[in-house]
ROTI-260923 format. One line per 10 residues: number of its first residue (from 1); their letters; for each residue x, y, z of C-alpha. Coordinates in steps of 0.5 Angstrom, whole numbers, plus 2048, in hexadecimal, padded with zeros to 3 digits. Layout:
<atoms>
NUM	a	X/Y/Z; ...
</atoms>
This chain:
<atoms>
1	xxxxxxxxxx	89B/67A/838; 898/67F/83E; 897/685/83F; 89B/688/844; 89A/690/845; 895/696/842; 896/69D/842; 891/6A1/841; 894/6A6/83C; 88E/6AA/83B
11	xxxxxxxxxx	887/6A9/83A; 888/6A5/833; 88F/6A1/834; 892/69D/839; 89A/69A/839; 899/692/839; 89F/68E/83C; 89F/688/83A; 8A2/681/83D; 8A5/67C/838
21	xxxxxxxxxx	8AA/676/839; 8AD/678/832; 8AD/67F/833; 8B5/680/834; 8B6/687/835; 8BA/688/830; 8BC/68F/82D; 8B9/690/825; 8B8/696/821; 8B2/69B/823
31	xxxxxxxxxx	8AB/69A/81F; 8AC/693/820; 8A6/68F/822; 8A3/68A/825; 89D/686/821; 897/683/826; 891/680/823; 893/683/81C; 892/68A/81E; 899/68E/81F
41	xxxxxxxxxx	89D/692/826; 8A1/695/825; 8A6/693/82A; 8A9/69A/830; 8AD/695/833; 8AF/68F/835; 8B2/68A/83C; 8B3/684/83C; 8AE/680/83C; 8AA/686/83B
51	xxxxxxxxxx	8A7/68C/836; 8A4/692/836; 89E/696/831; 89B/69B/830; 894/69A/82E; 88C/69C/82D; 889/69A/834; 883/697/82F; 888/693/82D; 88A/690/834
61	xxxxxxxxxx	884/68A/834; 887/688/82D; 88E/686/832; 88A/683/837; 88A/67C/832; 891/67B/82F; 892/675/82A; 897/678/826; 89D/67C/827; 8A3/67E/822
71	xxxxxxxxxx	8A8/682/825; 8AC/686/823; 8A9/688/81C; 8AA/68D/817; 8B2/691/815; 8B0/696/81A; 8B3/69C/818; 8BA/69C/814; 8BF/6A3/814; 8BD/6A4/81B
81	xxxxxxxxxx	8C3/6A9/81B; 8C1/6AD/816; 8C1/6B5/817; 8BD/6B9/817; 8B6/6B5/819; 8AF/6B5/81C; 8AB/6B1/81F; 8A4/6B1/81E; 89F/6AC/820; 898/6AB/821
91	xxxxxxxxxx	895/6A8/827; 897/6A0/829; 89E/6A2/824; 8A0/6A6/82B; 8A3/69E/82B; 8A8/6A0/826; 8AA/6A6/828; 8AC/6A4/82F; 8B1/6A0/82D; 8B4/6A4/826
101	xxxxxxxxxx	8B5/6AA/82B; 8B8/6A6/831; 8BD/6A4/82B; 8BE/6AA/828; 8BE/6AE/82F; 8C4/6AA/831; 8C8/6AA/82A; 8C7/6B2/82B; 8C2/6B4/826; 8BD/6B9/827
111	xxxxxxxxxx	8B6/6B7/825; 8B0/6BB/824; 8A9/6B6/825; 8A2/6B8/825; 89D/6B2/828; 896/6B3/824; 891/6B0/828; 88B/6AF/82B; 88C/6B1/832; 893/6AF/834
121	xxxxxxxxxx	895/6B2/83B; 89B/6B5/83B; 89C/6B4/842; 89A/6AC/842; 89E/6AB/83C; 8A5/6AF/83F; 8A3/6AA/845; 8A2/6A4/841; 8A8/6A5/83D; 8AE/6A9/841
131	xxxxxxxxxx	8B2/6AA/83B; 8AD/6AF/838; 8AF/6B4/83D; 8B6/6B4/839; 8B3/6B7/833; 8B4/6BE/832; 8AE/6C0/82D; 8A9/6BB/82D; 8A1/6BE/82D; 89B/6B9/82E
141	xxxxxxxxxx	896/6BB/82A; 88F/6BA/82C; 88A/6B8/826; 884/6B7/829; 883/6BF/82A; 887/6C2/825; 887/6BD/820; 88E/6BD/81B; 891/6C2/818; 891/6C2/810
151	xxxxxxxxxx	899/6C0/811; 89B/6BC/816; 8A1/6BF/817; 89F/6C6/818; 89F/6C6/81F; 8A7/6C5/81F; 8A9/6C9/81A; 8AE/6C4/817; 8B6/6C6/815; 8B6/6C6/80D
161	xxxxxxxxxx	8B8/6BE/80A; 8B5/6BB/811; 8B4/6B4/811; 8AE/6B1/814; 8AD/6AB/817; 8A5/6A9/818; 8A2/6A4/81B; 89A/6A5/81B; 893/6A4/818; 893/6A5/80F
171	xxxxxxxxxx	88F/6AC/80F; 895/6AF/813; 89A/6AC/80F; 897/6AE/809; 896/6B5/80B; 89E/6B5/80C; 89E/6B3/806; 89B/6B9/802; 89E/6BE/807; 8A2/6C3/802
181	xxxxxxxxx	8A8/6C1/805; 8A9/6BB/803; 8AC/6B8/809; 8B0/6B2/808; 8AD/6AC/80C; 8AE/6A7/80F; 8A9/6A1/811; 8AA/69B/816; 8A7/696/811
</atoms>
């Protein structure tokens, strides 16, 4: 396994496209992952011979030694087509939103997201992943100076019995979880 390509997405995260013989490009559900060394990535993309993730730049060292890969992993998210939805995300989980708004965008389903992190650009991740400029409502939400708000999904004001699809850290889930709306979510794992 090599490491093919870096793009800086902002001061914490980087797009990895990793190079594998057995990598085989094939098509698979949103959210689904790619488990290196025991750790989890959530997979934006995939060519043959080649995959892409979204991950912690302090995380790009434990690539450099690969003895281990399974791929792909997990169920990815299941009811993709489901409406109304919203993503939410947190940090490395922008991997996941990639491919589940490329698929829903091209299924004519409008999806609200909002990417929590600390520092993503949203000029250098719409230059890494084309297929964001597509999306109609999508906010990046810096948390390095503004923290996250109690409800994550205040910033987007969701359309009432809104699905969610979530890909992120467990504090972020866990405040979806006690927001009053009780939002119906659903996870990539």
């Amino acid at each position: 396994m090599t490491i093919k390509n870096i793009v800086e997405l902002g001061p914490n995260y980087k797009k990895v496209t990793l190079c594998h013989p057995n990598f085989l490009g094939e098509e698979h559900n949103p959210g689904k992952c790619a488990k290196i060394n025991g750790k989890w990535f959530v997979i934006a993309g995939s060519r043959k011979n080649e995959i892409d993730v979204v991950i912690q730049s302090k995380a790009l060292e434990e690539l450099a030694s690969i003895n281990e890969i399974n791929y792909p992993v997990g169920p990815g998210y299941q009811f993709l087509w489901i409406n109304p939805a919203i993503l939410v995300t947190g940090g490395s989980g922008l991997g996941a939103a990639v491919r589940l708004l490329e698929q829903r965008n091209e299924g004519g389903l409008k999806t609200s997201a909002i990417i929590y992190s600390k520092g993503i650009s949203v000029e250098l991740a719409i230059k890494a992943f084309p297929s964001l400029k597509e999306v109609n409502n999508i906010i990046f939400w810096d948390t390095t100076h503004k923290g996250r708000p109690k409800n994550p999904l205040d910033p987007i004001d969701p359309v009432k019995n809104s699905h969610v699809f979530f890909a992120g850290p467990k504090s972020l889930h866990e405040a979806l979880k006690r927001d009053p709306r009780r939002p119906d979510i659903h996870l990539n794992f």
